[in-house]
C-alpha positions in Angstrom: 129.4 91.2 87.6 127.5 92.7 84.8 123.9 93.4 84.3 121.9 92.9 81.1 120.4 96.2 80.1 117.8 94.5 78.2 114.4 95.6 78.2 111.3 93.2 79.4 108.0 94.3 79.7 105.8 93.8 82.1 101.8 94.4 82.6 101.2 96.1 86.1 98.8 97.7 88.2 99.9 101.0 90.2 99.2 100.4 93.6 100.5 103.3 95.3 103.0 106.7 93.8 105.9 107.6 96.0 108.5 109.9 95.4 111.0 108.2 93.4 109.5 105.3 92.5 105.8 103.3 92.2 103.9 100.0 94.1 103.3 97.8 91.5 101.6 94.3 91.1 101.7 91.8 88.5 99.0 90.2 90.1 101.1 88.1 92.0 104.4 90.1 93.3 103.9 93.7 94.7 107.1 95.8 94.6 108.2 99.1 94.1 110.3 100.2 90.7 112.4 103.4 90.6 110.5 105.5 88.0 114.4 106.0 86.8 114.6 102.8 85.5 111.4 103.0 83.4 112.0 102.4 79.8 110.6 105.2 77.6 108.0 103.8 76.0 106.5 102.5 79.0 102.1 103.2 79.2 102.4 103.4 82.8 104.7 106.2 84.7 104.8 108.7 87.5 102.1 110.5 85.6 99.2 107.4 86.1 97.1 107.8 88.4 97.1 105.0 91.0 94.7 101.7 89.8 96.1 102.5 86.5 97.1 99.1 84.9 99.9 98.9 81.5 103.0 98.0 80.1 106.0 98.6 81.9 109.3 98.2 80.2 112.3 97.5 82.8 115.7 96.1 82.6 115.9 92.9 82.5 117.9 92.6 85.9 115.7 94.5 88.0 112.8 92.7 86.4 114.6 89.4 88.0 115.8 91.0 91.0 112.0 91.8 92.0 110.8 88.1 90.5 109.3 89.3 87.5 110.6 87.2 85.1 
């Protein structure tokens, strides 16, 4: 099966930091995303502080596997 490394981005709110990854919201679906699979240009990161709300650029199957797109 392959995956499609494109990009989507996504506007979220940081909910909580853990230590690989964040709690995110769209405003509708809460989930966590692996700070690894962040794309670089991405406004929100392991850096934000939680309540922080941006852009989050993530492949475009883990955006579907959470129900993002």
């Amino acid at each position: 099966m392959s995956r499609n490394c494109d990009l989507v981005d996504i506007t979220v709110q940081i909910l909580r930091h853990g230590d690989n990854s964040m709690l995110v919201t769209d405003g509708d679906i809460e989930d966590w995303v692996p700070y690894s699979l962040l794309g670089e240009d991405s406004e929100v990161d392991e850096t934000s502080d939680e309540g922080d709300t941006g852009d989050i650029y993530l492949p475009q199957w883990k955006a579907e596997e959470i129900g993002f797109v």
